[in-house]
Every structure is written in structure tokens, then in C-alpha cells.
N, C-alpha and C positions, 0 to 999 in steps of 0.2 A: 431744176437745172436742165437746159436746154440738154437734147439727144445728137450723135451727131448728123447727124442731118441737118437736124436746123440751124445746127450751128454753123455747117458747112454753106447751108443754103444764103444764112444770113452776110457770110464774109463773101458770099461770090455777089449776092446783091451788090454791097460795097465797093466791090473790086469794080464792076461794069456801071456803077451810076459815077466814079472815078475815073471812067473812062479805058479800062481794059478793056481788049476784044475779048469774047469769048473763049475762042479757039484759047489763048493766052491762059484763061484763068483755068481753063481744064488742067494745063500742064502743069501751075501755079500750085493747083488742089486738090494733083493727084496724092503726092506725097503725102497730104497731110492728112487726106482722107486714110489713106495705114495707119498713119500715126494715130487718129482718132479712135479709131475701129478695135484699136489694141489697148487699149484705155479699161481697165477693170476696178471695180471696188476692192478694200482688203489693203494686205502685205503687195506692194509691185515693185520687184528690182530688175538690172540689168543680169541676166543669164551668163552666168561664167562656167566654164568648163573645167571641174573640180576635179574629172577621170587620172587615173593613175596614167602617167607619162605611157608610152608603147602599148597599152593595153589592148588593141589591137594585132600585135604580132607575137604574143605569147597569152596562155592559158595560164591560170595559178591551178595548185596544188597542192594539198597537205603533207606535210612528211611528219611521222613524229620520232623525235628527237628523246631516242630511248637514255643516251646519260643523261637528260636534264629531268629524268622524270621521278616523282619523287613518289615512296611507299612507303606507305602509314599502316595503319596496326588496322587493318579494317575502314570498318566507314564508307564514305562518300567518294564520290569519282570526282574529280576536279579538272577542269580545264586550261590553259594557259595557251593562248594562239598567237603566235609573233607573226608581225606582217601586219602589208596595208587592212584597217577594219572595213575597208569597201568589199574587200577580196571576201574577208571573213563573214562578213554578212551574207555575201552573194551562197557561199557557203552555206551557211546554215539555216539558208531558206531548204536545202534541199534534208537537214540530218535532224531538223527539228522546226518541221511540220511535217503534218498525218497527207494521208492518202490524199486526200481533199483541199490540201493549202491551208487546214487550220495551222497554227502555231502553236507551239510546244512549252512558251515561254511563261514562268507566270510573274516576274518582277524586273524591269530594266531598270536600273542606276547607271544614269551618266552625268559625268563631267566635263564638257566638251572645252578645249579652247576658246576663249572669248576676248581676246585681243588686252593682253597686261603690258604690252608693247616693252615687258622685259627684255634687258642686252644679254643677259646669262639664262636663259629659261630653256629647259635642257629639252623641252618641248616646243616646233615649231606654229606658233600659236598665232602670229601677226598676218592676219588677214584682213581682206578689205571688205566692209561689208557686204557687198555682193557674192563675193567669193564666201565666203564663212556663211550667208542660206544657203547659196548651192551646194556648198557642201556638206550643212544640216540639212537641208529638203533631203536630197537621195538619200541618206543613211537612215534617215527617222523613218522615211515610208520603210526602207528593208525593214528595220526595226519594229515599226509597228505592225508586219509579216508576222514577227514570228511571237507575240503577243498570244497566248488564248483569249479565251471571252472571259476570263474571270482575272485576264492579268493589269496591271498597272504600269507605268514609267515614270519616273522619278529624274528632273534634270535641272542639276545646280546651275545658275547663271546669276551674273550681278546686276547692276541698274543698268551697265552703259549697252547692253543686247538684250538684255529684259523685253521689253517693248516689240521688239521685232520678233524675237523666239514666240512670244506669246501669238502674235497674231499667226506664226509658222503652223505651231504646234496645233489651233483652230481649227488651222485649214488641213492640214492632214489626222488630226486625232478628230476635229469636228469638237465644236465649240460648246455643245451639249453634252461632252465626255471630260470634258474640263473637273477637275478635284479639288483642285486648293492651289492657291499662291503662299507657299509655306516660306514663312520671314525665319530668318536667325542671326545672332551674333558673332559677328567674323570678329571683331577685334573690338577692343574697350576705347578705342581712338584715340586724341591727343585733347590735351588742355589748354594747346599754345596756338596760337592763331586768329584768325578771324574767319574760315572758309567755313560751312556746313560742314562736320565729320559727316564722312560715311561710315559704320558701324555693320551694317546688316547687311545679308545675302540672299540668296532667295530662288528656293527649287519647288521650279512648275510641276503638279502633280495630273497628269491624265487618265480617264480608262479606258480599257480596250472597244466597249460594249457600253451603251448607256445603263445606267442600274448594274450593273452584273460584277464591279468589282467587289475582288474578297478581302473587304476592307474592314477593322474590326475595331474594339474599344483597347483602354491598356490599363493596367490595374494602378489604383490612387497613388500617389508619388509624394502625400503628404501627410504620410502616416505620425510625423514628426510632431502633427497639432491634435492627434488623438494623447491629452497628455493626464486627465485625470481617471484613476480608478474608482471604484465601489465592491458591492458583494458580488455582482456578478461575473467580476474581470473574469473568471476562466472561460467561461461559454461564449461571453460576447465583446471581450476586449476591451482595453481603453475606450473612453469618450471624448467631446467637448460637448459644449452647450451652444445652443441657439433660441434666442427671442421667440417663444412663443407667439406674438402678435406681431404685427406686419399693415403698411401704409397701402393700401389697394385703392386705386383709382379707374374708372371709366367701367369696360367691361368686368374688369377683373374683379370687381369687389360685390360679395353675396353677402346678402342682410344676416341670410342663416347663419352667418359665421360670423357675425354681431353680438353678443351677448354676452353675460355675465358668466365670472364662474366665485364660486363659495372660496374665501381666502381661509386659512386654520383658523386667524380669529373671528371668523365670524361675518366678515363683512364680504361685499361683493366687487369684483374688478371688472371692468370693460378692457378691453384690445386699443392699445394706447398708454395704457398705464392710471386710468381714470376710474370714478363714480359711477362716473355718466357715460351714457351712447354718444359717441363719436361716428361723425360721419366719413365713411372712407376708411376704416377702420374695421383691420378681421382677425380672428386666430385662426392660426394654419390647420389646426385639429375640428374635429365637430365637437359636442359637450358629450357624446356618447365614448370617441374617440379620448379628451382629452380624463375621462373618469374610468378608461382599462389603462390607461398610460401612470394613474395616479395610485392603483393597483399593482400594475407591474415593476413599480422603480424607474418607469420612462421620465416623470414631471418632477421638476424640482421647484416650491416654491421660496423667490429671498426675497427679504425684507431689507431694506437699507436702513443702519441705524441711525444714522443722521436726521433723516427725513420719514421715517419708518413709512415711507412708500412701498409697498408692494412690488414685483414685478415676477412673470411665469417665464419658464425654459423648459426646454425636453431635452434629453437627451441622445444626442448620436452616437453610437458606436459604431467603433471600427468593423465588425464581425455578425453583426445582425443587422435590419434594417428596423424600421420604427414599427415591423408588427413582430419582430425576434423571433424573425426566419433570417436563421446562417446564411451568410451571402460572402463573398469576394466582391468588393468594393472596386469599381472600376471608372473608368470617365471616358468619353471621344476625346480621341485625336484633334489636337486645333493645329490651325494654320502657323500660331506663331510656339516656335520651338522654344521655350524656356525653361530653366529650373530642371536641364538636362546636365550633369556632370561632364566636364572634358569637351562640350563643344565649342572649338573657338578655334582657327586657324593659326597660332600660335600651337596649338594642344598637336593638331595636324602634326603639326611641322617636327614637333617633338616624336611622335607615336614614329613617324620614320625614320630621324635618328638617331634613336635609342637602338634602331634593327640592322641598317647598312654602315652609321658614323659616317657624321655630318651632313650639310645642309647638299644633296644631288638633288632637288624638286619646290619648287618654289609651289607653295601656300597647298599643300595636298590638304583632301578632306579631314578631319577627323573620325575616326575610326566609330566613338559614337553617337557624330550625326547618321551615320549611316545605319548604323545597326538600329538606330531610333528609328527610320525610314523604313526600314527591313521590316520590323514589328509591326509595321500598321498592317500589312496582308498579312490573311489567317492560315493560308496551307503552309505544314511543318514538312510538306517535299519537296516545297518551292526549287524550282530552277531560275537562277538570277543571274542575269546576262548585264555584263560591262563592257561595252566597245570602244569606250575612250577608259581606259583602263589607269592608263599611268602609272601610279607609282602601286599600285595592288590594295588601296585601301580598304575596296569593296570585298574582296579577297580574305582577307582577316577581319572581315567584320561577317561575313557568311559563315568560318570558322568559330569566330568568337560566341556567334549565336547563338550555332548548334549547340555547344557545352552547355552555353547560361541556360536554354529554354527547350531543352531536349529534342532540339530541328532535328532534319535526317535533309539539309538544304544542300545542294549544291549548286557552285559557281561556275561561269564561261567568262573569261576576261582575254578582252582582244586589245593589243597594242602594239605601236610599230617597235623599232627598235632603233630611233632615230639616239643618236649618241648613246649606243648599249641602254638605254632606259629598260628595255625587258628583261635581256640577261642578269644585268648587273643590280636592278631596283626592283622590278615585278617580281621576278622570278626569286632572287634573294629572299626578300621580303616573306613571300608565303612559303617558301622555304625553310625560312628559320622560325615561322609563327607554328608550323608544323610538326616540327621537329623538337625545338625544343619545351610547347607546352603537350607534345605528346597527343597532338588532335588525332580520333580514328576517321584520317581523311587521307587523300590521295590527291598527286598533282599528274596528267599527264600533260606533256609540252609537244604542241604541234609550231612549225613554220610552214608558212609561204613561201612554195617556191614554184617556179613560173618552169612550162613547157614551151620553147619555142616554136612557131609556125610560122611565122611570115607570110609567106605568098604561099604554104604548102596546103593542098587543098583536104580536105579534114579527115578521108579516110587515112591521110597517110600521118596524121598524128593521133587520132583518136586512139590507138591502141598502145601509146604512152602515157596516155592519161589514165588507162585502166592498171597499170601501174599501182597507183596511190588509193584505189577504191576499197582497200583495206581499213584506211585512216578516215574517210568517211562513214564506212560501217563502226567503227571503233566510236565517233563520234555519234553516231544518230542512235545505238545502243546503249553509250555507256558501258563499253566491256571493254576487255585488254582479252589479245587472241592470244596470247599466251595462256598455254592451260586452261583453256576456255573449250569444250566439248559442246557448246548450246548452239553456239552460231558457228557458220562453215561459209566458206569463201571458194569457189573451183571456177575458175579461168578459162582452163584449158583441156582437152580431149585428153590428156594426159593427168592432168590434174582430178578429172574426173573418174578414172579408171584407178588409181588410188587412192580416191576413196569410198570408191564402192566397192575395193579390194578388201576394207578393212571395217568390217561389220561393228567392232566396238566405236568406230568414230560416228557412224551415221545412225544408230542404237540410240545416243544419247543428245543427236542435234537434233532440233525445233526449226531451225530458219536458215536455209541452203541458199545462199547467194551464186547466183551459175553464169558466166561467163556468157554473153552476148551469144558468140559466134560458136559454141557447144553442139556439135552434130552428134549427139548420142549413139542413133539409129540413121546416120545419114543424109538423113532428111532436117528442112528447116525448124528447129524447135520450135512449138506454136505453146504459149500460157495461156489459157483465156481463164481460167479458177485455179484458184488452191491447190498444189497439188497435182494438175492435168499434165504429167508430159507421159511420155513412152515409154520402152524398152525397158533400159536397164533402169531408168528412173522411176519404175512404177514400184521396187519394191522400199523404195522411199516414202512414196506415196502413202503406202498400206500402216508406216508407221506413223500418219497422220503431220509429217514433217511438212511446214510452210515454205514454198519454195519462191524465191523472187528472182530475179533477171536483172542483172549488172547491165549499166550500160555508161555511157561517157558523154549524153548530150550536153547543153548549155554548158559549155567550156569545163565545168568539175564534171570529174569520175563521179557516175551520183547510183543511188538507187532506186529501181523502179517497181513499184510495186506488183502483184501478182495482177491486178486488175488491168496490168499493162498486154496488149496482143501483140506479139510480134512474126508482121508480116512480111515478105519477097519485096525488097525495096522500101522500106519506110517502118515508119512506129505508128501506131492508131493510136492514142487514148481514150477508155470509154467516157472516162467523166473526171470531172479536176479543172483549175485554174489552167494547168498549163496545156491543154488539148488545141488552142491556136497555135500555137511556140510551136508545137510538135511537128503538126500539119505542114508547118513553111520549110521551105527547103533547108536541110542541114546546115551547109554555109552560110546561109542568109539568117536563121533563127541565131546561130550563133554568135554573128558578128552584130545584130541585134539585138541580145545580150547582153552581151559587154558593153554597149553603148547607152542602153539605159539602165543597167543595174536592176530589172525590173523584174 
């Protein structure tokens, strides 16, 4: 295919043996030489602007929403974030990645909108395709932010954005990090018609890292055809049988594994069931192999009375393998989800209400496609992030987990609250899954809510953002400051003086969060290490206490680590992602921020 150039070169040929002036065809070829120029291989749509309406004249912010929060008997820390998932994202690049921009994340399950062009769908979901990438592009890069290298992502979609997600997910997961196209049964279809049923659904599986996901096997699910005993059943379980001999062709088939074996009466059998050498023709055993097998109870030989043919079997058990080494019988994960109990979008639709009563969410997952999805990564700490949340099914199926498989897992599930869906469905939902099966787990419930600025220039509202840098520590720890003695939060000059008034509070904390603008001794607070400030903060110091530095850059109250310097006009960072953002002037880093979610 012609470059364009030559393409360009060949249409103005055209244009001047047609009789154009020159001068003419330049003006003719300006335009199209952009158009050319911008012409890429891949996924290429028309750019729509997906940004939360005003997000230019206000800052978002966590509050958390102490009634809605719910405690459990112990256990796990749980998350629930109402509000736009762009805000939340933006968010949780700063409370869950490390010093360095790794990410914190090891499982994301989503279910994003994909246009069901439903009149009742309590979720605004009808987009046009341009609009629905640009709004998957920006979320999936945060997303894939806050991934570790050993984490995964997980994303339901059907046929009619299949096609498009796929090539999205390429281009930012990278096409060599690709898992699986995992199939499953959404519904048993109809018998009436003449159209193709659609039946099946289908969640893209990516890794963070090429090679590095912690992806695992899952134990046999067909224990149901281990159905005959013997003397061994207590050590090694049930059995079945299988064919001793077997059809091998091309490379596969070794002479060595050709020959006869001594039948009880006497006579000789070849692989096949014959007299004679058969070509192509092997037993899976050696003759060494198959005479300890005929010792240990592994080989059974039967006779057919009919025909009094011969034929050899060994036997499998459930509980040893074929040299009667005890094993847990296991299989890989495949792409096509079957012969999984309760998965079907009907099952969904039940699982939520049986919990809220009646139909508030058109076609939610089922509870154990998910927890099937959950099981393929092997960490039992897992942190598992849900940004299209909805109706909370990820939620109870993180909860459900824990109990069946003794996880210690916990969940972040973000969603708006476009017709009460969080309060009334999310928030419900893991509420009552909590409660009343008695999970040792915890919910806390943060919103979104926004700081005006407008034209106000950023000193004059940064120190209402520092406000809510309580809810970001809360979040990037996993603690509740309630009765909580480990982590310490001081603000202000005042704040500080008590609590170095009160020697039992600073005895027992590890990690001193200190307010920006903190003049201890007067002078500008400088951190350059662990530990390094002055005065009255040195006898903190001596207790080996981790000190960091509160501050309110990129629109969230965020925290910054100790590796951070703070200098007479401005922020340094020594090393990290964000050391350009820094660098640039406050208002302009800021308002470029917000602009690309980045």
C-alpha cells in the first residue's frame, strides 16, 4: 500500500495533467495531507470527551460516610466508593501505589456498560461507540496503574463491543499480555424462530507483566466419574479405567511401546487388541512399567465373553497418581467456562433478588462466574478492585470466597449512584451478605464530593483539600483512625504540640503524617530521610517512628512520601513517575491533571 506521499504525490500528478494550476492543488492537498498523516494501523475512532461535566472548577474528595459503614466481627477491611469511577481512580493512583508508581492492585473485575440500549436499565449505559472507548481508553490506563506485576484484569463484554475492547485492551495491556478469551453461557436461548441465538458471553483476560501473572491450576470438578472401588479405597480412592493401548501417529508413536504382553491364559496381546504388530499402535505403559502396575492392583485384565477377546486397563484413582504418590488431582483453567454450577445470567438476576426483592438491575453477573474468575489467581491477600461496580456482585463473591477457601481477600468497589444504585443496591447488597451470613469482614463507605475553585488560584483552596487527607490515609492503609494508635495524622502547629504533649500517643505510632506548612522550630520543615526533622520532632525520631509529609497536589489531598524534599517555593521529587507533574507550576500541573486523568 502506497505511503502517503505517494499517494499524495500521485492525486496532485492527476490534479495538474487535468489541468489544475499548481498554486490551486497545494490548497486542494493541504487538508488531506492531515488527514493522511493521521491515518494509524489498529483500533482508530473519533475522540470524544468523556471528562466529568465542570471538572475544571472543582476538585473531588473523599468523605467517609461513618453511618453507612458497616462492622463485622473481625476480618478484612472493605471498601465501597460512591461517585464518578474516573474521580475514584484518579484517587487511588495515589493510596494504592508504592513510592515508585508501582500498583498495589492484584485482581480487577469489570463490567462495564456496553450498550443493551435498555428503556429501564437503572444504569446509564447507551453510548456511542466513540464515546464508550474514550471512556474505556482513560479508565483502563488508570486501571492498569494500579495493577502489580503479578496482577490480572478480568472484563465481561458481549459480541456487539467484543471486537473493539479487544483490540483497546492490546493497545494498552499490549497484545503479548493477552490471557484468554474466556466463553460462557448467559442464557439457554429460545427454540422459536429462525435468527442465530446468541447464548454466550465473553471476559477478556490480561496480565499486568508478560509471564509474571499469579495464575494457577483448580482442583478436578469431576470427582463424580471416579465411581468404582477395590482394596485400596482408603489410601487411594475411588477409580475408573482407561484403555491401556492407544492409536499414535507421525511423531508420536515409539516402536518401544509396541509389543506384546503375557495375557493369564497364556497367550500374547499387541496394543490394538490383536496377535499381531500393528502399525501405529502403542501402550501408554513400558513392559517394565506395565509388570509393577500388574503387582500393585494398577492393571486390570478383561476378557469379553462373547468374543473372548482380550483387552488391558489401568487404573486411575482419584488420590494417587499411576506411580501411588498421594496427589490432589488438579486441571488448568480453560478459556471455555463450563460444568460451573449457577452460572447463567438468569442465576444473576436471582442471586440479587433474593437480597434487595425484585428485579432494580438488569442482567448482573452471577456471583459464581465471578468467584470462578477470583480462583484463577493464587494470592489468598488479594486486593480486588471493581470500578464499574453496580449492583456489588464482585463484592459477595470476594466475601463468599474468603469462607469457602480460607482467603484473607479484600474488595474496592466503585460506583456512581445514578438512580440510588449504591445506596439502595451496592451498599444493600454487601450489607445484608455480611450481616447476615456473619462474614469476619468490614465495609467502609467513602463519597465523592468535590471542592469548588473556579478562577480561585490554588493556594487559596488547597488547604480545603487538606481537609479530607484523613480518608485518603484511611484508604492507602486500610485502618480506621478510630482507636487506631499506629498511624497519626497532625496538621497543624497546634495539632502538633498535642501530640507531643502526650507521650502514650507518639510511644505507640509507626507513621506520623505532618501537615505541609508545620513550623515546628520556625524554620521551613526540610524531610530529605526517614525520620530527619528537628526540634521537638527529633524525640520521635529516636523512637524510629516513619515520618511523611501531607500535602494536596494533583487536585486529591494525597500523601507524599518521606523521599519527598520540601523546599522555599516548590516540591523536588527525587525519583518516581510523578517528578515532571511536580516540577511544572502548581496551577498548570493541576489543571493538567484533571484534563488527562493521567
Amino acid at each position: 500500500m502506497p505511503n502517503p506521499k505517494q499517494e499524495l504525490a500521485v492525486i496532485k500528478e492527476r490534479m495538474l495533467k487535468a489541468g489544475i494550476p499548481e498554486d490551486e492543488c497545494a490548497g486542494i492537498l493541504k487538508p488531506l495531507e492531515a488527514e493522511l498523516a493521521r491515518r494509524v494501523c489498529g483500533l482508530v475512532w473519533e475522540p470524544k470527551d468523556t471528562s466529568v461535566p465542570q471538572m475544571a472548577r472543582r476538585m473531588p474528595a473523599f468523605i467517609r460516610q461513618d453511618d453507612m459503614c458497616v462492622t463485622g466481627t473481625g476480618g478484612t477491611d472493605n471498601i465501597l466508593i460512591e461517585g464518578e469511577n474516573l474521580y475514584a481512580l484518579m484517587g487511588l493512583q495515589y493510596t494504592h501505589t508504592d513510592e515508585n508508581g508501582n500498583g498495589l492492585i492484584d485482581i480487577i473485575y469489570i463490567d462495564p456498560p456496553y450498550n443493551t440500549e435498555s428503556t429501564d436499565f437503572a444504569y446509564n449505559d447507551k453510548f456511542e461507540k466513540s464515546e464508550w472507548l474514550s471512556m474505556m481508553e482513560t479508565r483502563l490506563k488508570l486501571g492498569r496503574n494500579l495493577l502489580n506485576e503479578k496482577g490480572v484484569i478480568f472484563i465481561s463484554i458481549n459480541d456487539k463491543f467484543h471486537s473493539q475492547l479487544k483490540l483497546l485492551c492490546d493497545d494498552i495491556f499490549g497484545s503479548s499480555n493477552f490471557l484468554a478469551d474466556m466463553i460462557w453461557r448467559s442464557t439457554p436461548g429460545s427454540n422459536t424462530g429462525t435468527d442465530i441465538k446468541k447464548v454466550t458471553e465473553y471476559v477478556l483476560c490480561y496480565e499486568k507483566s508478560f509471564g509474571k501473572a499469579a495464575t494457577g491450576v483448580r482442583k478436578s470438578i469431576n470427582e463424580e466419574s471416579y465411581t468404582l472401588e477395590d482394596e485400596y479405597v482408603k489410601r487411594r480412592g475411588r477409580y475408573k479405567t482407561n484403555k491401556l493401548d492407544r492409536r499414535m501417529t507421525g511423531q508420536h508413536y515409539s516402536d518401544a511401546l509396541n509389543y506384546p504382553i503375557k495375557m493369564p491364559d497364556g497367550t500374547l496381546l499387541y496394543p490394538g487388541c490383536t496377535d499381531q504388530k500393528q502399525k501405529n499402535w502403542n501402550w501408554r505403559w513400558s513392559a517394565e512399567k506395565v509388570e509393577w502396575g500388574k503387582k500393585h492392583g494398577f492393571i486390570i485384565f478383561n476378557r469379553n465373553e462373547k468374543t473372548k477377546a482380550w483387552s488391558i486397563y489401568f487404573k486411575q484413582y482419584l488420590k494417587v497418581d499411576n506411580t501411588d504418590t498421594v496427589i490432589e488431582r488438579y486441571q488448568p483453567y480453560q478459556n471455555l467456562i463450563e460444568n460451573v454450577e449457577g452460572v447463567s445470567s438468569s442465576t444473576g438476576t436471582g442471586d440479587l433478588e433474593n437480597i434487595v426483592g425484585g428485579k432494580v438491575f438488569d442482567y448482573p453477573k452471577p456471583v459464581n462466574l465471578i468467584k470462578y474468575l477470583l480462583e484463577i489467581h493464587t494470592n489468598p491477600d488479594a486486593v480486588v478492585l471493581d470500578f464499574f461496580a453496580g449492583s456489588g456482585t464482585t463484592g459477595q463473591a470476594v466475601l463468599e470466597g474468603n469462607a469457602e477457601h480460607n482467603w484473607n481477600r479484600k474488595f474496592i468497589l466503585c460506583t456512581n449512584n445514578e438512580n440510588n444504585i449504591c445506596r439502595n443496591v451496592t451498599y444493600e447488597r454487601i450489607r445484608w451478605v455480611i450481616e447476615r451470613e456473619g462474614y469476619a469482614a468490614s465495609l467502609k463507605y467513602y463519597r465523592i464530593d468535590y471542592v469548588p475553585i473556579n478562577e480561585q488560584l490554588y493556594y487559596e483552596y488547597a488547604d480545603e483539600l487538606l481537609h479530607h487527607v484523613r480518608e485518603l490515609v484511611e484508604l492507602e492503609n486500610g485502618i480506621n483512625f478510630i482507636e487506631n494508635a499506629e498511624i497519626a495524622i497532625v496538621l497543624t502547629d497546634e495539632e502538633l504540640a498535642d501530640f507531643i504533649a502526650r507521650p502514650e500517643a507518639f510511644s505507640k505510632c509507626h507513621t506520623l503524617y505532618l501537615g505541609h506548612d508545620i513550623l515546628p522550630t520556625g524554620e521551613q520543615v526540610i524531610v530529605s530521610t526517614v525520620g530527619a526533622l528537628k526540634g521537638e520532632l527529633e524525640k520521635i525520631n529516636e523512637l524510629g517512628t516513619t515520618m511523611l509529609v501531607v500535602t494536596h497536589e494533583l487536585g486529591f489531598a494525597r500523601t507524599v512520601s518521606s523521599r519527598t524534599v520540601f523546599m522555599e517555593g516548590g516540591v523536588v521529587v527525587e525519583s518516581g513517575p510523578s517528578r515532571q507533574m511536580f516540577e511544572s507550576p502548581r496551577e498548570e500541573r493541576t489543571r493538567a491533571f484533571l484534563r488527562t486523568g493521567a
